[in-house]
Structure formats: C-alpha cells, structure tokens
One Martini backbone bead per residue (centre of mass of N, CA, C, O) as a GRO file, in nm:
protein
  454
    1UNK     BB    1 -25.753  -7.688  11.893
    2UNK     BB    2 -25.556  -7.431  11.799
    3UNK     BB    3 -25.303  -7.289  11.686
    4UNK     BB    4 -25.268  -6.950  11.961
    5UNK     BB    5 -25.425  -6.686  12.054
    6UNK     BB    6 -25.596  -6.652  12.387
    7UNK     BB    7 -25.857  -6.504  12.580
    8UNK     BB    8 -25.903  -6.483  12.921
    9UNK     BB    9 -26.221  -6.383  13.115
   10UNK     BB   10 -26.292  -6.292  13.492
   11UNK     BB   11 -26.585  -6.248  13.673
   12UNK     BB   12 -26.673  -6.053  13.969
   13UNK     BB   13 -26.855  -5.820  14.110
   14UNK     BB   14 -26.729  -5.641  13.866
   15UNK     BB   15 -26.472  -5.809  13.867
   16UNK     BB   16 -26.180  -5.818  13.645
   17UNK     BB   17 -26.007  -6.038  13.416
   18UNK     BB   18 -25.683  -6.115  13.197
   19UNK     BB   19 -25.584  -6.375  13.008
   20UNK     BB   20 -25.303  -6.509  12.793
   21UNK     BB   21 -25.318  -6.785  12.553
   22UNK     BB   22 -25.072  -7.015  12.416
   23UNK     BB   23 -25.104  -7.205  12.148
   24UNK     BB   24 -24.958  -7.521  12.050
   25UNK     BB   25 -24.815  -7.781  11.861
   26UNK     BB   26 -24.780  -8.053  11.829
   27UNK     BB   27 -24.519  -8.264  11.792
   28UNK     BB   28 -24.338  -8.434  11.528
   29UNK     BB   29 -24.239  -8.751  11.574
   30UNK     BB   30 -24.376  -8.970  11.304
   31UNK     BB   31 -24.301  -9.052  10.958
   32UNK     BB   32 -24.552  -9.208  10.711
   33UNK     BB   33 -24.499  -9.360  10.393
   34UNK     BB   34 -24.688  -9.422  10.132
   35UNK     BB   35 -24.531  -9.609  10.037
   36UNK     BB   36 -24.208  -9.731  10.043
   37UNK     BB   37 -24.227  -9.831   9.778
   38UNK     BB   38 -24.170  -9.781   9.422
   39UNK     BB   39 -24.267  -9.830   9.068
   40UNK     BB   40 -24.196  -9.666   8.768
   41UNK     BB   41 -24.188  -9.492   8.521
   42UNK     BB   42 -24.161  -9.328   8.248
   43UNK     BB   43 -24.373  -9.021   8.280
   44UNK     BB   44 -24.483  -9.140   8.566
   45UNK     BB   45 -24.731  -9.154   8.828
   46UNK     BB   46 -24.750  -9.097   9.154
   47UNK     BB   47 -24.936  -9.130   9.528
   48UNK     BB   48 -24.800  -8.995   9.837
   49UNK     BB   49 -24.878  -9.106  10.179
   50UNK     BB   50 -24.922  -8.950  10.502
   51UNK     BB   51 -24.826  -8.998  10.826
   52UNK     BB   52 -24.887  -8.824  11.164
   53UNK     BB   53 -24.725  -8.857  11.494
   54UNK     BB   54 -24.684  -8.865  11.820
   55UNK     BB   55 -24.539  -8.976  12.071
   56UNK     BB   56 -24.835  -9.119  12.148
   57UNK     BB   57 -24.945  -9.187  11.859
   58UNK     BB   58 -25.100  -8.949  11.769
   59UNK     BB   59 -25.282  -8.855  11.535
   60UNK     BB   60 -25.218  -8.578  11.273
   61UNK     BB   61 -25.386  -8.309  11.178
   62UNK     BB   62 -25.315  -8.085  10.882
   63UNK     BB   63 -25.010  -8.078  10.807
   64UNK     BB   64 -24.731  -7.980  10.640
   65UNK     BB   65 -24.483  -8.106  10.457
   66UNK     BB   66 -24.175  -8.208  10.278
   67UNK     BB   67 -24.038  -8.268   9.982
   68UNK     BB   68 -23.788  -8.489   9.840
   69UNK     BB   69 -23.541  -8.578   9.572
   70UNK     BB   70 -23.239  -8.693   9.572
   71UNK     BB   71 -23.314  -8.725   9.246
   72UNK     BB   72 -23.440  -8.534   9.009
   73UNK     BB   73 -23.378  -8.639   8.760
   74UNK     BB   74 -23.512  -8.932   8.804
   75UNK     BB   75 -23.692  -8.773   9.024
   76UNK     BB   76 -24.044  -8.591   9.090
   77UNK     BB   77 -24.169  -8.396   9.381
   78UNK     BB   78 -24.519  -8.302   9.415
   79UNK     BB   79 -24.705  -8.328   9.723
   80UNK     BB   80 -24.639  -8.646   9.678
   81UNK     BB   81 -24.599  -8.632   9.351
   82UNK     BB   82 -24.430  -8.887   9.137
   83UNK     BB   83 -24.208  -8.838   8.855
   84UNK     BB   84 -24.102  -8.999   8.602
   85UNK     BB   85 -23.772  -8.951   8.415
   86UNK     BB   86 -23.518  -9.174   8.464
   87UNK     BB   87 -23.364  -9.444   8.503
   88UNK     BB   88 -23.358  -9.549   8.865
   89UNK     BB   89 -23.274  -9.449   9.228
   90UNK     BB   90 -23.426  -9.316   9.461
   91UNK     BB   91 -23.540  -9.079   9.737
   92UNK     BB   92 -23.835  -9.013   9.899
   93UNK     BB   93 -23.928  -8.751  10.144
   94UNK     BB   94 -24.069  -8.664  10.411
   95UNK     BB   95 -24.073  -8.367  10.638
   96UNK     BB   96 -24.097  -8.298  10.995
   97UNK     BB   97 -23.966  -8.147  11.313
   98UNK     BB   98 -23.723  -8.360  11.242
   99UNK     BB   99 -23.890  -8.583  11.075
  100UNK     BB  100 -23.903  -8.918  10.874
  101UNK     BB  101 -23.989  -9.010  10.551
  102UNK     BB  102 -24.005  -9.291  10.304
  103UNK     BB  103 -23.960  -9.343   9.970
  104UNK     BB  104 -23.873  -9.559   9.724
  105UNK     BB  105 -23.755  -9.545   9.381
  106UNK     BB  106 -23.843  -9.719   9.048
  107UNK     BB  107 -23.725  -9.581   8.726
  108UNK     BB  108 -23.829  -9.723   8.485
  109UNK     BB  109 -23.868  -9.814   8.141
  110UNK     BB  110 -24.016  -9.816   7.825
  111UNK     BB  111 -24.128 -10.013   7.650
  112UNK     BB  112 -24.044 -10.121   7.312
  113UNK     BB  113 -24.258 -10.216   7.066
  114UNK     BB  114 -24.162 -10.037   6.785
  115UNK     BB  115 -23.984 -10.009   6.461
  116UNK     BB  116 -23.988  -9.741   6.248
  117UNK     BB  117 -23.887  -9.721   5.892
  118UNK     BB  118 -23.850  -9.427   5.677
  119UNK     BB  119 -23.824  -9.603   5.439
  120UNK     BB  120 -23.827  -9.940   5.318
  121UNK     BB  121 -23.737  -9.852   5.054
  122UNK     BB  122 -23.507  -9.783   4.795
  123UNK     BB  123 -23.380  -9.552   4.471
  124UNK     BB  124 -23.043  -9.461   4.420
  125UNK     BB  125 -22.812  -9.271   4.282
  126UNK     BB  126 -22.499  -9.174   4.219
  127UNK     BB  127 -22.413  -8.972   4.516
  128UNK     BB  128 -22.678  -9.027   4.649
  129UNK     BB  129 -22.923  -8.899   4.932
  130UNK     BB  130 -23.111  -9.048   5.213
  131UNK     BB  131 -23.282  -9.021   5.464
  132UNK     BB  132 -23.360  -9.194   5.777
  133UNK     BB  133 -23.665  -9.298   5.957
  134UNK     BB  134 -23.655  -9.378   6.302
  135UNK     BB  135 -23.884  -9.502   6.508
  136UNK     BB  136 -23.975  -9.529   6.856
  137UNK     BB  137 -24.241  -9.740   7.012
  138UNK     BB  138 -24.484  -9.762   7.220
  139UNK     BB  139 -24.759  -9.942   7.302
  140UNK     BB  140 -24.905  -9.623   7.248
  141UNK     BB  141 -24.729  -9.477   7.007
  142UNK     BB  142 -24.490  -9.346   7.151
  143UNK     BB  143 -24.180  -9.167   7.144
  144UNK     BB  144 -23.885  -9.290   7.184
  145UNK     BB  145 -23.634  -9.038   7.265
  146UNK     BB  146 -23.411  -9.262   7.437
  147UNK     BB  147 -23.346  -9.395   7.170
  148UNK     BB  148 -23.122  -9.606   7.007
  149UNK     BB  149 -23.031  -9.607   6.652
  150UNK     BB  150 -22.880  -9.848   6.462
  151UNK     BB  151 -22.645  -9.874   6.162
  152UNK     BB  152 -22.607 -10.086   5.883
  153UNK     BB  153 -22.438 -10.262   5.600
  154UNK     BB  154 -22.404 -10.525   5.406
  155UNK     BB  155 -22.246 -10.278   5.191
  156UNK     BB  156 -22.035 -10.048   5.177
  157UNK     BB  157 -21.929 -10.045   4.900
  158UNK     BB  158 -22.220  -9.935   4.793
  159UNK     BB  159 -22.358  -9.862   5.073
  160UNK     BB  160 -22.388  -9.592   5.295
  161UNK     BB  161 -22.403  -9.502   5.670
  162UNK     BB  162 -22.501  -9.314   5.890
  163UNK     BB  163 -22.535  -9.224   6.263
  164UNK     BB  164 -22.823  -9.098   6.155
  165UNK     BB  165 -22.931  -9.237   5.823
  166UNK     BB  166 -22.767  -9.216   5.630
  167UNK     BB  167 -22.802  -9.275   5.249
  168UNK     BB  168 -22.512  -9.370   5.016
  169UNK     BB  169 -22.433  -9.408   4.716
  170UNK     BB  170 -22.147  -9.541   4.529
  171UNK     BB  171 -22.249  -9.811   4.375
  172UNK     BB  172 -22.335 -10.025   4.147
  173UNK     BB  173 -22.643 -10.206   4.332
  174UNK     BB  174 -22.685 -10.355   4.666
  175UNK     BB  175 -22.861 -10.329   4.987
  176UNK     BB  176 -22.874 -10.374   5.344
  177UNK     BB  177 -23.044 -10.230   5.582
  178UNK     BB  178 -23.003 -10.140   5.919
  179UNK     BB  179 -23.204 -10.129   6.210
  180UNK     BB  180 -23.130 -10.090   6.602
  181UNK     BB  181 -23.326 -10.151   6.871
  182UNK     BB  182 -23.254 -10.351   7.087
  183UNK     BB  183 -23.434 -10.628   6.982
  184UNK     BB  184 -23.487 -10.457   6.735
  185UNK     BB  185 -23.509 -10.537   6.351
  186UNK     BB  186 -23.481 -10.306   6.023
  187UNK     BB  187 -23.543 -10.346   5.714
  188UNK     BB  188 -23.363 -10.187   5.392
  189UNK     BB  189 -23.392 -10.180   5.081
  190UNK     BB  190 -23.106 -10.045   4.871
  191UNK     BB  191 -23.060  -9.915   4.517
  192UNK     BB  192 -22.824  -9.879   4.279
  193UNK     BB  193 -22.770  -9.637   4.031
  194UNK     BB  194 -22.702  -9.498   3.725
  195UNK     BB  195 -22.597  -9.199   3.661
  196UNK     BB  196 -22.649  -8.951   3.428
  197UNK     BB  197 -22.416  -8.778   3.216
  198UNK     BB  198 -22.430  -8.418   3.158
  199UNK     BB  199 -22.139  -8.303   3.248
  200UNK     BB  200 -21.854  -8.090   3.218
  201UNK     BB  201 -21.609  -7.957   3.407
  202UNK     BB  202 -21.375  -7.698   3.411
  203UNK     BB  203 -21.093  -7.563   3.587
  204UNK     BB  204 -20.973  -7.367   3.426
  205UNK     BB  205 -21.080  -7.219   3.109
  206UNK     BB  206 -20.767  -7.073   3.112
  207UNK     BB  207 -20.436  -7.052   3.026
  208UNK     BB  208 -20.130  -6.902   3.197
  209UNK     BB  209 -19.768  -7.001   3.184
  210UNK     BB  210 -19.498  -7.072   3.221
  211UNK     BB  211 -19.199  -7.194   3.213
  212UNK     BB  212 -19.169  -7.467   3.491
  213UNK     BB  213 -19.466  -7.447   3.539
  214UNK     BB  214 -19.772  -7.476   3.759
  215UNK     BB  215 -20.111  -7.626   3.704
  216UNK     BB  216 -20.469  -7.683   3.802
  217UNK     BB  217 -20.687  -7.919   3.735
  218UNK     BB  218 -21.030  -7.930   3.687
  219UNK     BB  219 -21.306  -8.205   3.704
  220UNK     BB  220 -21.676  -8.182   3.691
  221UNK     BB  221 -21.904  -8.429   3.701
  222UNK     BB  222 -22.273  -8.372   3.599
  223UNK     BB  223 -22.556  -8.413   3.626
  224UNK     BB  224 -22.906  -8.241   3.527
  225UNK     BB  225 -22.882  -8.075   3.850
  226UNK     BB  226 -22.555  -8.027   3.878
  227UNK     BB  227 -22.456  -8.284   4.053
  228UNK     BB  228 -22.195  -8.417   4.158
  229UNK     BB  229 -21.999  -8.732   4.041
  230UNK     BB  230 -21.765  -8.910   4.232
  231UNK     BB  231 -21.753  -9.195   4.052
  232UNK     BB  232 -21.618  -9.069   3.829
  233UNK     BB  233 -21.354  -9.093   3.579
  234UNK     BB  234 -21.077  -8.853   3.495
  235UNK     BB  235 -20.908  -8.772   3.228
  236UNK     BB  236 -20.567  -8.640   3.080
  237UNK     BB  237 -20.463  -8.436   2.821
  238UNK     BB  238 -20.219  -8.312   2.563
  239UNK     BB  239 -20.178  -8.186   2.235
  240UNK     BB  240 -19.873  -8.071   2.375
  241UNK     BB  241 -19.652  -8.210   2.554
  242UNK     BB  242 -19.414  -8.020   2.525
  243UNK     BB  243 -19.584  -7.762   2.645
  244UNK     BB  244 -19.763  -7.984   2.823
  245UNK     BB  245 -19.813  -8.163   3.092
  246UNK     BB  246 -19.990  -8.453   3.204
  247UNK     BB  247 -20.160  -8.583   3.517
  248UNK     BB  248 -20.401  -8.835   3.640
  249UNK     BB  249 -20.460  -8.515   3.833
  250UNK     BB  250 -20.464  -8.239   3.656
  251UNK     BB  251 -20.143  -8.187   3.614
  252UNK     BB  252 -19.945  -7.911   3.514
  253UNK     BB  253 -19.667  -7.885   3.266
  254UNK     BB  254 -19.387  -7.675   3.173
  255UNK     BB  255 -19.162  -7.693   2.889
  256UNK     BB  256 -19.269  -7.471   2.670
  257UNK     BB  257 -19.346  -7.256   2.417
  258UNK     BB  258 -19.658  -7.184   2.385
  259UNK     BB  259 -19.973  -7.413   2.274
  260UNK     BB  260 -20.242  -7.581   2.443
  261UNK     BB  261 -20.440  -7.842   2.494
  262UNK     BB  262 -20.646  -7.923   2.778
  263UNK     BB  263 -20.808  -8.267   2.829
  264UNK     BB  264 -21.109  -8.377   2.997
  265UNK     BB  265 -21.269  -8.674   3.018
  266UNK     BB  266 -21.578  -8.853   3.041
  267UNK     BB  267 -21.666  -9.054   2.884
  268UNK     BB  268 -21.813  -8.864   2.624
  269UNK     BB  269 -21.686  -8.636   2.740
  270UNK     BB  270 -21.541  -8.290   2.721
  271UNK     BB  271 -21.276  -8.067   2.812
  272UNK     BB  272 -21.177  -7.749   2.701
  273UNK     BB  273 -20.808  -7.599   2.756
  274UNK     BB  274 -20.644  -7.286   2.676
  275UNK     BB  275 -20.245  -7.317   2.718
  276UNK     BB  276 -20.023  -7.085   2.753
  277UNK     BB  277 -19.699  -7.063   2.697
  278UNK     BB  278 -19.402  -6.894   2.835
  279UNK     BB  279 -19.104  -6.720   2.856
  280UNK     BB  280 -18.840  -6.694   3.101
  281UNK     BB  281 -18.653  -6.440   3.215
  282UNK     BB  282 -18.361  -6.383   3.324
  283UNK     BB  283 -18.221  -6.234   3.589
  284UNK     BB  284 -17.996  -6.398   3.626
  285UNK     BB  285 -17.643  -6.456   3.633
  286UNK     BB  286 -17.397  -6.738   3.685
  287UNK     BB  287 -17.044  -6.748   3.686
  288UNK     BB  288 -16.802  -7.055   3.685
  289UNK     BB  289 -16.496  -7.171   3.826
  290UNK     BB  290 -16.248  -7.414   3.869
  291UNK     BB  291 -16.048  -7.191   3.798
  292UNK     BB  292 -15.796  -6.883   3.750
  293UNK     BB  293 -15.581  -7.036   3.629
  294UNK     BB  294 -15.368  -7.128   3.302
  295UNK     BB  295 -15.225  -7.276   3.118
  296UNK     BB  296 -15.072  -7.332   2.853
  297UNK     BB  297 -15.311  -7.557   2.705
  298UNK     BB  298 -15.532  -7.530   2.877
  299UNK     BB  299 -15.843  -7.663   3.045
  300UNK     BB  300 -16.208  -7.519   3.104
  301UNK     BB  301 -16.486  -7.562   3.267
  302UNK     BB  302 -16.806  -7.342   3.271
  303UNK     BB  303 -17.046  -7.216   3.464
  304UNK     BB  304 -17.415  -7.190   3.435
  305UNK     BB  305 -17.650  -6.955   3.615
  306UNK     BB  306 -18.011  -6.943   3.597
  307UNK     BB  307 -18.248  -6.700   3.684
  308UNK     BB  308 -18.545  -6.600   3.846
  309UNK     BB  309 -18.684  -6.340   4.052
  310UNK     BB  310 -18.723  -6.602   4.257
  311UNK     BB  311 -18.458  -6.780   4.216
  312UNK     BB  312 -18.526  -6.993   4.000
  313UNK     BB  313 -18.424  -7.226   3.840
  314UNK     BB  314 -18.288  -7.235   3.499
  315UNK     BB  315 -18.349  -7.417   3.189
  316UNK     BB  316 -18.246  -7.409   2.844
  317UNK     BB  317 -18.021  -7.144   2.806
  318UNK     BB  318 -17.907  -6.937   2.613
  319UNK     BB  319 -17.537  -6.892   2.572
  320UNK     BB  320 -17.287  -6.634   2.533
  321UNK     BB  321 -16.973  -6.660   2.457
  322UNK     BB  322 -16.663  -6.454   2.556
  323UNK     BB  323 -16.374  -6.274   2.479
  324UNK     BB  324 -16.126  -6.044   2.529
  325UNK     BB  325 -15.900  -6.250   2.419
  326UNK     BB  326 -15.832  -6.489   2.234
  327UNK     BB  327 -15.529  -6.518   2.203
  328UNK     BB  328 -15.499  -6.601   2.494
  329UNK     BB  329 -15.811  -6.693   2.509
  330UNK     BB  330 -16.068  -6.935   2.424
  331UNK     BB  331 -16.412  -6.986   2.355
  332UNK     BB  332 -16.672  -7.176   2.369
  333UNK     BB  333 -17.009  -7.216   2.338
  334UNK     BB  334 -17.026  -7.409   2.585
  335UNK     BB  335 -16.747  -7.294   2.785
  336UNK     BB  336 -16.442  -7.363   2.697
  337UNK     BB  337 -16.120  -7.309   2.801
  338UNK     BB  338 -15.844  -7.223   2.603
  339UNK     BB  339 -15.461  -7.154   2.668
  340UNK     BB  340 -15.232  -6.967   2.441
  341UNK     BB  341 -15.149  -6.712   2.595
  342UNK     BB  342 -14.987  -6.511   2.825
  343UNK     BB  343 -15.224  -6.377   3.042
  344UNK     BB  344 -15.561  -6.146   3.076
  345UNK     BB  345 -15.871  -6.246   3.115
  346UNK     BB  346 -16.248  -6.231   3.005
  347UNK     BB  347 -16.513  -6.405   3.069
  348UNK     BB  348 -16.849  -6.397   2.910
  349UNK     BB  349 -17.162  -6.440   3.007
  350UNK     BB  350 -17.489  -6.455   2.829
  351UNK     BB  351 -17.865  -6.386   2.912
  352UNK     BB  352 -18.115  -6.229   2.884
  353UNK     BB  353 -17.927  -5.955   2.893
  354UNK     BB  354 -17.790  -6.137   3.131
  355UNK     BB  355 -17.451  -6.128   3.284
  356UNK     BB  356 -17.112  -6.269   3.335
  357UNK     BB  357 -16.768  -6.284   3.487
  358UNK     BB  358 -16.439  -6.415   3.447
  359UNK     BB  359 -16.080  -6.421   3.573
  360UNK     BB  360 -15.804  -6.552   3.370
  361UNK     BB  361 -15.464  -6.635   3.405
  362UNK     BB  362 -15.194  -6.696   3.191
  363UNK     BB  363 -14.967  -6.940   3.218
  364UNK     BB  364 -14.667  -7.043   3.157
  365UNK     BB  365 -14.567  -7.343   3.043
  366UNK     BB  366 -14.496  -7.616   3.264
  367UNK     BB  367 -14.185  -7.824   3.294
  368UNK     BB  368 -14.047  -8.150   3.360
  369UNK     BB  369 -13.849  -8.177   3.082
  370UNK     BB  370 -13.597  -8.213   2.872
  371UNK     BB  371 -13.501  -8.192   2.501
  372UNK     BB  372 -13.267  -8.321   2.252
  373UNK     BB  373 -13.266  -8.183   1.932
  374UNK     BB  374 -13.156  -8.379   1.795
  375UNK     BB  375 -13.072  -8.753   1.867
  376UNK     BB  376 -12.865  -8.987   1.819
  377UNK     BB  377 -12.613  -8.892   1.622
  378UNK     BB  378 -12.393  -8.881   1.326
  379UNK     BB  379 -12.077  -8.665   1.290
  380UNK     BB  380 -11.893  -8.557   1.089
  381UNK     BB  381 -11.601  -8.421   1.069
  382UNK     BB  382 -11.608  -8.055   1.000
  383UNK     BB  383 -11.906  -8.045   1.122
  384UNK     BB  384 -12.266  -7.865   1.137
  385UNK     BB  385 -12.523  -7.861   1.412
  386UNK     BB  386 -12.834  -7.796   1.482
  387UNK     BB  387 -12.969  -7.726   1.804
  388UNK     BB  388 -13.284  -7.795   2.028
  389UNK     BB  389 -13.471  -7.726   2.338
  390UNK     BB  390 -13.741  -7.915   2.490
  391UNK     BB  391 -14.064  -7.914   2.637
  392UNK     BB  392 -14.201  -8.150   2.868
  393UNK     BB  393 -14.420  -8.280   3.001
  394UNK     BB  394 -14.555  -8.509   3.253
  395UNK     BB  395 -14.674  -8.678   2.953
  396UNK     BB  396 -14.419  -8.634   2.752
  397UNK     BB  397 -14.555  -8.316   2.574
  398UNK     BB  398 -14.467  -8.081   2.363
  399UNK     BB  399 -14.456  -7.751   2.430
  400UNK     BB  400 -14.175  -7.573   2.420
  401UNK     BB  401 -13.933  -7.396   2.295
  402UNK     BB  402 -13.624  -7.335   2.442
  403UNK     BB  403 -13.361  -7.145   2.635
  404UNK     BB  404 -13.050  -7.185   2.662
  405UNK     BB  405 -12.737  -7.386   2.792
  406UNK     BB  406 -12.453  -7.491   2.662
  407UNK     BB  407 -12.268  -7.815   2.647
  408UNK     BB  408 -11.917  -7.977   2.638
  409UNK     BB  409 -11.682  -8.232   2.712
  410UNK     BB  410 -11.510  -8.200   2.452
  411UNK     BB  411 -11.372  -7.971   2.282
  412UNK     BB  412 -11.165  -8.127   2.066
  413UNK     BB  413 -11.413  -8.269   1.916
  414UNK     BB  414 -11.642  -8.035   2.013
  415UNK     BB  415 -11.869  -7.763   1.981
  416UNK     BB  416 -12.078  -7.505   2.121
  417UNK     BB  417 -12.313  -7.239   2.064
  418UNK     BB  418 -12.509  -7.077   2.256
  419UNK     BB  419 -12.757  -7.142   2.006
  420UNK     BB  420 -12.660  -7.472   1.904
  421UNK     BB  421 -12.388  -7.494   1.752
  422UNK     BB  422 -12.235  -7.766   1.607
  423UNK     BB  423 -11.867  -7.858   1.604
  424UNK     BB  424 -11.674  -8.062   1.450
  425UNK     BB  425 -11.304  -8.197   1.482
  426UNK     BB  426 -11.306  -8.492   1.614
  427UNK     BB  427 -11.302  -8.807   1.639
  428UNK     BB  428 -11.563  -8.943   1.850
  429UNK     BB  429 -11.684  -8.873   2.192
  430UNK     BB  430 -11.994  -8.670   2.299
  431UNK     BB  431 -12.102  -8.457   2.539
  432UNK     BB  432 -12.438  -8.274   2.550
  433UNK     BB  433 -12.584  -7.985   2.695
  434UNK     BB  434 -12.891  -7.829   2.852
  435UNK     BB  435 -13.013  -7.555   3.006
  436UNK     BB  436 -13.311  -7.468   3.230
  437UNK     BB  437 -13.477  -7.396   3.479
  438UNK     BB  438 -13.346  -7.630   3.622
  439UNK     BB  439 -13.252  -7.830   3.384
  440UNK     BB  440 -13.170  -8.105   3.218
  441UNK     BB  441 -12.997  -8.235   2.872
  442UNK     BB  442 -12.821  -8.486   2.730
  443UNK     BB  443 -12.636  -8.578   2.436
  444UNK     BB  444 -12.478  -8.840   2.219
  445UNK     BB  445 -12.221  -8.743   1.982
  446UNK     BB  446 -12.064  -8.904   1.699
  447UNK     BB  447 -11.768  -8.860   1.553
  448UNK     BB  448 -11.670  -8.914   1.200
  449UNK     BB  449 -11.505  -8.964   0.980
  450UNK     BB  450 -11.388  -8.840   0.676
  451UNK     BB  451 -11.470  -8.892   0.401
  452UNK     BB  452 -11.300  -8.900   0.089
  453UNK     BB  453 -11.630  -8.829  -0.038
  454UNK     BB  454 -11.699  -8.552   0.159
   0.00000   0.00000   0.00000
C-alpha cells in the first residue's frame, strides 16, 4: 500500500514466527508535463501540471518531482509554477527516478501601451537646466522599468538633451525635444530665455607680477542666484597697456613697471582689477666677445645676457660698459670696442649689481705693404728732400708710419740717410726703395738741373 517495513507473525497450536516485510515504490518509468509548451508575459506565471506513470503505464500518485529552468535569468520555476523574468526561451523539466518531462516556455515583453513625459512644456533661461522625466507603461498603467527612452532635439544649438533627458538652454530660442520608446513618441516644447546679467566676478582681486611675467585673469558673469551665465562674453582691457597687455581670454602680460588697472567687460556691468608690475632684477650678467684679439684700429661688439634667478633671460636692461684702460682700448654705451694702443685691457658690462668681464688683447696693426711719401716729385741737384713710409692696410688705407731701410739705385746721382734724407749730386733719374717687416716699396725720384736763379 506504501513504502516502509512491515512485521507479518504467524500463530500456530501456541507457535509464534515473525518475518519483516520491505515495501519499496514502484520506479516512475515516465514523466509528462502538461502544458508541453507555454507563452508567458514578463513578470506573469502560471501553473505546470505533472503525470507520473510506471513501466505498466500505470498512474502513480503522491510521489515529488524535482523542477529545474534551463536559464533562470529569462524564467524561475517553483514546484510548478513558472514565473516569467525577462524576453527569452528556456526550458522548465520535471525529472524523478531518472525519467523527465519538460515544457518549453516564451518569455514574452509585456507590451508598451504609453510613454507619459512631464513636464510636457518647459521655460528655462540661458545656461539652466530641466530633468524630464519619462515614464514607459503597460496597459495596466505599470511602468516598464526594463524599457529604453531615448531623447534628441529639434535645434541642438539652441536646447541640448543628454540621454537621460537632461534639457540646458544654450541660447535665446525654442526647440522641441522628442522622447521615444519603442514606437510611441512624445513631444516637448521647450522655450529659451535670456537670463539677465545680475553680477560679474573677476579673480584674482589685486595682482603683483613682475615684468616679462603673466597673470591669468578669470571673470564669471552670474545671475540673481549666483548661477555662472556661460553664454555671456567678457571683453579684457588694461587702463596701461605699456605696463600689462590683456589678450581677448583674459591672460595678462607685464612689460615695464608700474600700475595698471585691468577690467573685465560683460554687457553693462565691469570688474576692475589693480595690477603692479615690479621689476626683475638680473642675477647673472653675461658678457660674450666675438674675437679675443684685436688690432689697433680694429673694432668689436659685445654682447651682454641677463638672467633673473631662474635662469630666464631679462631684456631692457640697463648696462654701464667701462674698460680698464681707455688709452689702449675705449668702449662705447652700447659696447663697442676699439683698439688704440697696443696691450691688454678687460672690458666689464655691469646691471642691476651684476657684472662680467672679457680681456682683450690690442696688438700692433698688421699692413699689407708700404708707401713711400712724398711720391713723384722732381729735385733740383744739390737739394735735400725728407721721405717717410708709411703702411696700408689691405683695403688700402693709411695704418701707421713706419721706420725702414732706405736705399738709393744710384748714389752718384743721389744719396739717402738711414732716417729718410734724400740729397740730390747730378741731374738723372734714380729710384728710392724702403724696406720694414719683409715689404718693401720703391719711388722713382728725378733730379733736375739747378736753374741760374734756384
């Protein structure tokens, strides 16, 4: 009758026995469940029906099922009853003894009946913004939580929506937003305004910068509430331009020392800010030559770099040149050097305390050859004529007079003292040579009769 142990005792003249007896279930051969197929809604269940029979076919009643949804996620299944999760197909089985019956289950969406947005009309000024919110729901007026709403706008550059139905006014206008789930869309007016210009902020307050150094200037126009205006344009101007420039985002440049007041602009209103300019004083000096050498007459210019602490070069700046000896070499404001006498000198730039020095050395100028003066001239005999030569450079320009070595082609004609003394003896021509440092240079000198009354 039912599965378990049973004692059976046999009585006889007085004689007892007793036999336990094991009942065991007959084996479920065949599992069928009814419905075999099955459509549900999300969130909706139903009702699943077993029949369990033996190898005979025959009905077995009382016995307990194990129940199982191939994919929980899309349908859950307790003692039968299936409960719809999410759009999809599983299989729900029943299984005993290691028989099995199954049912197919579709896991339907529940269907969109209407999307309700609020608000339904909307006016917000520049630069504010709205949430909208959108509601999906099914005929029964439940919200599908499980359904997507996306948003766009008719002018992006007017009103902006992000895809959460965020709407921020951009500029003064009108656009309509549009929300949209599945095929059911619903419109939005929604309306720009100009907020209007309650404040202007500027920072920093006061400004201390050096020369050749920026500052960054901001300025925040807000409205009643404190609220930034992002829409708004803010103009820049400095009351001195010499001692800080403004560029049109508010980015100041110091060029000399001073005060400036630097204002913000934003319709009606202004902001002003006072900005002092010191000036950097140099750390370093650094003073550069082209040549170490230069000959007398020779010229040179030097350069000079200040620094300020951080290494960054200064410009503008005061520099006092002096030289150890004028005598030999002098120097100019501006650092020009030249050479007058042969030796050596150190030329020193000084600013702001700070000084550099360069030694330079004058040597004796160099000559591409000799002239002998006078040239070409004609002397009456027994006359004496002084002579001296002299060096050009080699663009042909008179160095310095030099002393030489004198000679005469023809002493009988006329004679030369080693310091440069021609005397004429007799009527001719005779040629004069000067010789210095390896040049040499010769002049053709012609003696003429001494007239009766010379």
């Amino acid at each position: 009758l039912d599965e378990g142990d049973v004692t059976v005792k046999a009585v006889c003249d007085g004689a007892i026995d007793v036999c336990t007896v094991m009942v065991s279930p007959v084996p479920v051969a065949k599992v069928k469940v009814d419905p075999s197929k099955q459509a549900v809604r999300m969130m909706e269940s139903f009702q699943l029906d077993v029949e369990l029979a033996d190898a005979n076919a025959n009905v077995l009643l009382g016995r307990r099922v194990n129940w199982v949804s191939s994919d929980p996620a899309i349908a859950q299944v307790t003692d039968g009853m299936v409960l719809g999760i999410r759009p999809g197909e599983v299989v729900v089985a029943a299984t005993i003894d290691g028989a099995r019956g199954v049912c197919g289950v579709n896991v339907t969406a529940i269907p969109l009946a209407q999307l309700t947005v609020d608000p339904q009309d909307a006016l917000i000024g520049t630069g504010e913004s709205i949430q909208l919110k959108a509601d999906p729901v099914d005929e029964r007026g439940m919200t599908l939580g499980d359904r997507k709403v996306e948003f766009s706008s008719s002018d992006p550059a007017a009103v902006s929506v992000t895809s959460r139905g965020v709407v921020t006014g951009l500029k003064v206008g009108s656009a309509v937003i549009t929300a949209s789930c599945e095929d059911i869309a619903v419109a939005v007016d929604v309306t720009v305004k100009q907020v209007p210009l309650a404040a202007l902020v500027s920072e920093p307050s006061r400004g201390a910068i050096a020369v050749e150094q920026r500052l960054q200037f901001v300025a925040e126009p807000r409205d009643a509430s404190g609220q930034v205006l992002t829409d708004r344009t803010v103009t820049w101007y400095s009351t001195e331009p010499e001692v800080i420039e403004m560029t049109s985002i508010g980015l100041g440049t110091a060029g000399s020392s001073g005060t400036a007041i630097v204002v913000a602009q934003c319709e009606q209103l202004e902001a002003k800010v006072r900005v002092t300019v010191t000036r950097v004083g140099a750390a370093t000096v650094e003073v550069t030559s082209p040549v170490r050498n230069l000959e007398v007459g020779e010229v040179a210019q030097l350069r000079i770099k200040t620094y300020d602490q951080f290494g960054k070069s200064l410009s503008g700046r005061f520099v006092q040149w002096t030289s150890s000896d004028p005598v030999i070499a002098r120097v100019t404001p501006t650092g020009r050097v030249m050479g007058q006498f042969p030796g050596a000198v150190v030329i020193t730039a000084a600013s702001d305390s700070r000084s550099d020095e360069v030694k330079i050395v004058i040597k004796p100028p160099a000559f591409a050859r000799l002239r002998i003066q006078p040239g070409g001239c004609a002397i009456p005999e027994g006359w004496q004529r002084q002579f001296s030569a002299v060096t050009l450079s080699p663009n042909g320009s008179v160095v310095s007079e030099v002393e030489c070595d004198w000679a005469v082609s023809d002493v009988t004609i006329a004679t030369i003292s080693p310091n440069g003394v021609l005397t004429t003896h007799e009527p001719g021509s005779v040629m004069i040579a000067a010789t210095a440092d390896g040049k040499r240079a010769t002049e053709r000198i012609v003696v003429t009769e001494l007239a009766e009354d010379d």
